[in-house]
C-alpha positions in Angstrom: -9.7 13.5 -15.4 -10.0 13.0 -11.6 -10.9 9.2 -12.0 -7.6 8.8 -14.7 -5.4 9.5 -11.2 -7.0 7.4 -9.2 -6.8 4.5 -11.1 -3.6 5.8 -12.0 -2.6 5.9 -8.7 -3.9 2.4 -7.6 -1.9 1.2 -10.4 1.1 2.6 -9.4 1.2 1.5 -5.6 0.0 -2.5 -6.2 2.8 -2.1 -9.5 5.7 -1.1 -6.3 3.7 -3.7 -3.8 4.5 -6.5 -6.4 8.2 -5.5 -7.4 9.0 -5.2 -3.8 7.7 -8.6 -2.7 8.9 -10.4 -6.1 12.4 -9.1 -5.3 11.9 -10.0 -1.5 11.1 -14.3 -3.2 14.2 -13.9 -4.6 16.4 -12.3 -1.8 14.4 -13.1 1.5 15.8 -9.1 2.9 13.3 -8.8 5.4 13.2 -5.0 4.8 11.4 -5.7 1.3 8.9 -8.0 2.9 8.2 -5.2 5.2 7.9 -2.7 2.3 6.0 -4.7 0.4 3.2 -5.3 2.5 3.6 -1.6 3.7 2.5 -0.8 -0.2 0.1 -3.6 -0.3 -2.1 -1.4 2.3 -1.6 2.0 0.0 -2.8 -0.1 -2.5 -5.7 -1.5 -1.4 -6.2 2.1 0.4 -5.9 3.4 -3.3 -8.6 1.3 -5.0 -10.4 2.2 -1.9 -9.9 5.8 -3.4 -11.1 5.3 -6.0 -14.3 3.3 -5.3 -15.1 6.3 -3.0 -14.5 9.0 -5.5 -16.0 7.4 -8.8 -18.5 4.1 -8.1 -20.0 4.8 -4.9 -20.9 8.1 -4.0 -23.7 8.0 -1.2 -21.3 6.7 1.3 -17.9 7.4 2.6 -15.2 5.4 2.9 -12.5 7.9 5.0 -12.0 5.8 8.2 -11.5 2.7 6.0 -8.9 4.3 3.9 -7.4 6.0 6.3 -7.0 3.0 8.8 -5.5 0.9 5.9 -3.0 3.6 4.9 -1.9 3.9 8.5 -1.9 0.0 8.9 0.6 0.6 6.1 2.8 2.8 7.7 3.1 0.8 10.7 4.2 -1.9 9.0 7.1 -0.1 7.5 7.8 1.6 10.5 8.2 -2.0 12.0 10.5 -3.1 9.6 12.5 -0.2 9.4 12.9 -0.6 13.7 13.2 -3.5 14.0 14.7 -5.4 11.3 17.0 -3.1 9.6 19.9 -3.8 12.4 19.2 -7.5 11.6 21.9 -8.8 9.0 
């Protein structure tokens, strides 16, 4: 069951990473480019997740996801700073 969620969850985040980028081609908000790339990083810290959990299991990936995930968070912290204010 435990591998379901994970792939669920990988699914879920690159699903949002796409819909917010597509919509940022279209509108060029600088908030959803932000956002976007923000859930690009969950996403690749996801599958990340999920190769740790269910492929590989002699070695362990932590640091790796959680230095992607917090990459990802900075990156929306940025754009939520700094270009929110912007018009």
């Amino acid at each position: 069951m435990a591998p379901i969620v994970h792939v669920f969850g990988a699914l879920v985040t690159l699903l949002c990473a796409v819909l917010l980028l597509r919509h940022y081609a279209q509108t060029r908000s600088r908030l959803l480019l932000w956002a976007g790339l923000c859930f690009v990083c969950l996403a690749a810290a996801n599958t990340l997740l999920l190769v740790d959990v269910v492929f590989v299991t002699d070695r362990d990936y932590y640091d790796a996801r959680l230095w992607l995930a917090s990459a990802g968070m900075a990156l929306l912290m940025y754009g939520l700073i700094w270009e929110s204010d912007r018009p």
